[in-house]
VEXFIRO-319641 format. One line per 3 residues: number of its first residue (from 1); for each residue x, y, z of N, C-alpha, C. Coordinates in steps of 0.2 Angstrom, whole numbers, plus 5000, padded with zeros to 4 digits. Example, Ala and Ser with C-alpha at 12.3 -4.5 7.8 and 13.67 -1.06 7.14 Angstrom:
<recs>
1 = 5066 4972 5039 5062 4978 5039 5066 4984 5039 ~ 5064 4989 5035 5068 4995 5036 5064 5000 5039
</recs>
This chain:
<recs>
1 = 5004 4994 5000 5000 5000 5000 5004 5006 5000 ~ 5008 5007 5004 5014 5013 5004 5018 5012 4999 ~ 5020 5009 4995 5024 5008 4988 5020 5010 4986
4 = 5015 5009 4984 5008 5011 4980 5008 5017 4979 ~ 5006 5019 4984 5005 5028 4987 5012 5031 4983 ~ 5019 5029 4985 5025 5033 4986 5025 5032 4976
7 = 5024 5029 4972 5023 5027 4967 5017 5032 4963 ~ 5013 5033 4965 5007 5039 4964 5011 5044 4963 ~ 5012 5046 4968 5016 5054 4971 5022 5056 4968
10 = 5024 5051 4965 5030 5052 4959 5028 5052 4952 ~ 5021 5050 4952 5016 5050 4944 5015 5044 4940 ~ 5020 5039 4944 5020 5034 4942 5014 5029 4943
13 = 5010 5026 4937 5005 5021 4938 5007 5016 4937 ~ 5005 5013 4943 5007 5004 4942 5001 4998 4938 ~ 5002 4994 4935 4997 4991 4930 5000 4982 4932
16 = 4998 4980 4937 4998 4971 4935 4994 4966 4929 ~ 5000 4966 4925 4996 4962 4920 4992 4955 4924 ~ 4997 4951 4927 4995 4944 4928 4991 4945 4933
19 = 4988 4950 4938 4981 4951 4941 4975 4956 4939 ~ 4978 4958 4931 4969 4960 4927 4970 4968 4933 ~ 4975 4971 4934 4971 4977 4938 4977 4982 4937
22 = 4971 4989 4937 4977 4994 4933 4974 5000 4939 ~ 4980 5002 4946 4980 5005 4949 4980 5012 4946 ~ 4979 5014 4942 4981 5021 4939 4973 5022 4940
25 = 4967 5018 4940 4963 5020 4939 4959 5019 4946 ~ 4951 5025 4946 4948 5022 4953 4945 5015 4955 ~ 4945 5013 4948 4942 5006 4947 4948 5000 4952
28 = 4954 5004 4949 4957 4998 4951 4960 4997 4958 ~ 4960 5004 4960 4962 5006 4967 4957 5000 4972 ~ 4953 5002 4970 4945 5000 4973 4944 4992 4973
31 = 4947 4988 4970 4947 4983 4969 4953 4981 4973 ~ 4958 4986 4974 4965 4983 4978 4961 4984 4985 ~ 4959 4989 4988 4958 4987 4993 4952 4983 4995
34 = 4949 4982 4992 4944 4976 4993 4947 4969 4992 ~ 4951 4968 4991 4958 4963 4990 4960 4964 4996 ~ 4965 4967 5000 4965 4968 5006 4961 4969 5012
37 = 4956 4972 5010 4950 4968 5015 4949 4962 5016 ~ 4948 4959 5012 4947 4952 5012 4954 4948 5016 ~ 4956 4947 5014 4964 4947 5016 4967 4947 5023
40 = 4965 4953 5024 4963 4955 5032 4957 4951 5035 ~ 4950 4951 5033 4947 4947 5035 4948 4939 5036 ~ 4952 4936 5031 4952 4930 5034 4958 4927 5036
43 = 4966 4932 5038 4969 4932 5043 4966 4932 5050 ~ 4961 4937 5051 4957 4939 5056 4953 4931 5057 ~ 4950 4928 5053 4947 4921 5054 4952 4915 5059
46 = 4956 4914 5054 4962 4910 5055 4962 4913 5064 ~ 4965 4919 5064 4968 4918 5071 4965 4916 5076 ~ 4957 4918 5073 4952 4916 5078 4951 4912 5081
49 = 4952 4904 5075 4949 4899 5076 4958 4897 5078 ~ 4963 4897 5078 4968 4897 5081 4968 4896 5090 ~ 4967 4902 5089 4965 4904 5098 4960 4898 5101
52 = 4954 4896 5098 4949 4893 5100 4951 4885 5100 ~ 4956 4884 5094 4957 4876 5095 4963 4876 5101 ~ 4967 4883 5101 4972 4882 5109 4968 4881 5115
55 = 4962 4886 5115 4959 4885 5122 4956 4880 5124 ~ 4952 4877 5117 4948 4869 5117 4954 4863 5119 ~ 4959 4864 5119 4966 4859 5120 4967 4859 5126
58 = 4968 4867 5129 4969 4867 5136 4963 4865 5141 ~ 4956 4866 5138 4951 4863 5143 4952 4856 5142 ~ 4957 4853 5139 4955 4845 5139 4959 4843 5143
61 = 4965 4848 5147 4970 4844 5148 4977 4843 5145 ~ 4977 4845 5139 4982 4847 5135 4987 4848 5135 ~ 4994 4847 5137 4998 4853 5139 5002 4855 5132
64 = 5002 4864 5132 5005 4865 5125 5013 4868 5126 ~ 5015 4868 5121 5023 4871 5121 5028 4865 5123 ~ 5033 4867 5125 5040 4864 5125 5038 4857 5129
67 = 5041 4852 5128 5042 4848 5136 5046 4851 5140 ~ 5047 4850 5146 5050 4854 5151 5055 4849 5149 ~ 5064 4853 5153 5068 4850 5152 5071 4846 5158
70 = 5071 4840 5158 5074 4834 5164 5078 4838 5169 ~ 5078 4837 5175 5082 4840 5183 5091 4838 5177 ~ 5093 4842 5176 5102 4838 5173 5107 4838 5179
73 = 5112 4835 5179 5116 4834 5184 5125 4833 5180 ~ 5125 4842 5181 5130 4842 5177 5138 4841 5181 ~ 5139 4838 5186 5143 4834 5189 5144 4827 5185
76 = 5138 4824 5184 5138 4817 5181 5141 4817 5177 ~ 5141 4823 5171 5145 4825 5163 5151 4824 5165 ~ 5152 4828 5169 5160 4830 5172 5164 4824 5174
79 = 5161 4820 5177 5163 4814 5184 5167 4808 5178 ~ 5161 4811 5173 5163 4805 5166 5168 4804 5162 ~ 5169 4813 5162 5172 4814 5157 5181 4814 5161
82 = 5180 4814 5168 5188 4815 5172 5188 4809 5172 ~ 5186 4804 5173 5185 4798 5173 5189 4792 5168 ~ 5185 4798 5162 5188 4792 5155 5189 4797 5152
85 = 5196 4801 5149 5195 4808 5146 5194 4806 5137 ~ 5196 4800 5136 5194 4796 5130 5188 4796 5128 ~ 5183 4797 5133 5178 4794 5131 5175 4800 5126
88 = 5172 4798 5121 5169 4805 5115 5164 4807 5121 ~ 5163 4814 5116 5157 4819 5120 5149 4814 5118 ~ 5148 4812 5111 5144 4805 5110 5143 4800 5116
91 = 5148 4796 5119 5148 4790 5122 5143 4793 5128 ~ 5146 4798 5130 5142 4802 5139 5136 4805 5137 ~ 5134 4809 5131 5128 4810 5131 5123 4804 5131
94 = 5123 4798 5128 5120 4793 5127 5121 4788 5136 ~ 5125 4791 5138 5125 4790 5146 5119 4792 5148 ~ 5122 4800 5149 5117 4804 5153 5111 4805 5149
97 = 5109 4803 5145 5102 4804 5141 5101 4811 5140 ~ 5108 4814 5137 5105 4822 5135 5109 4823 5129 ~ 5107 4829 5125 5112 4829 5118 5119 4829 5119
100 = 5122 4828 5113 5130 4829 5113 5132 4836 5112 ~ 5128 4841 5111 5128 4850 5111 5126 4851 5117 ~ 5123 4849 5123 5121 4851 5129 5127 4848 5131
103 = 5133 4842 5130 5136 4840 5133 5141 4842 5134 ~ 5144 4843 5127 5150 4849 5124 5151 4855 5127 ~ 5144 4856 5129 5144 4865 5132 5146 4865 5138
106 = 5144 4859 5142 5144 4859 5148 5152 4856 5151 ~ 5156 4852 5146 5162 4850 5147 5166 4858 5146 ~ 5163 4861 5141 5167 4867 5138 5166 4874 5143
109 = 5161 4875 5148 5161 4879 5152 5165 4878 5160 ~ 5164 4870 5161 5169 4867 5164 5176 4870 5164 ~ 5179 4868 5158 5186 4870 5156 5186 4876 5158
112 = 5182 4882 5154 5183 4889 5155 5184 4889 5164 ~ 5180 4887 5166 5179 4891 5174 5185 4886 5178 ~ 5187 4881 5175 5193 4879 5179 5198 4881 5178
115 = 5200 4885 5171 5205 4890 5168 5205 4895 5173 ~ 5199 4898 5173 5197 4907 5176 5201 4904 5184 ~ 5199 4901 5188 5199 4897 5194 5209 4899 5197
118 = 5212 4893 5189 5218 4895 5191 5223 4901 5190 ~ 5221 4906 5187 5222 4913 5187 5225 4918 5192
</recs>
């Protein structure tokens, strides 16, 4: 719509072949915004019935969003990894049933703060 306008005020008329509509004209304006009305209306539907099938889900019981993430026990990582320094970051994740990028992070902030420690 602002393209549109900013395009007017430079004298320029815009003409969509492949949607049949010629903004230069009142006809065609008038068809643009009733195109966007509509448009708007049934975004406006959608979000409605959106809402409605969330709250419908929560009155059942449903719980929506993330799974909550398991109590971690970042000792356990660590105990494993001083334990067996061989052991890949793979091997402990499939221990402690967490990913191998939750694992890596948590062996890697270790190192850092055992660094910063002996300072």
């Amino acid at each position: 719509m602002v393209a549109l306008e900013e395009l007017s005020s430079l004298g320029i008329g815009f003409i969509s072949y492949q949607d049949n509509l010629d903004f230069s004209t009142a006809q065609g304006r008038l068809m643009f915004h009733i195109i966007g009305a509509m448009a708007e209306f049934e975004r406006e539907l959608i979000r409605e019935r959106v809402k409605a099938g969330i709250e419908n889900a929560r009155r059942k019981g449903k719980r929506l969003g993330r799974k909550p993430i398991p109590p971690v026990d970042k000792d356990k990582i660590i105990a494993l990894f001083q334990k067996d320094s061989s052991m890949s970051v793979r091997k402990i994740a499939r221990k402690v049933g967490m990913s191998s990028g939750f694992v890596g992070r948590t062996l890697k902030e270790h190192r850092m703060n055992k660094d910063s420690v002996l300072l």
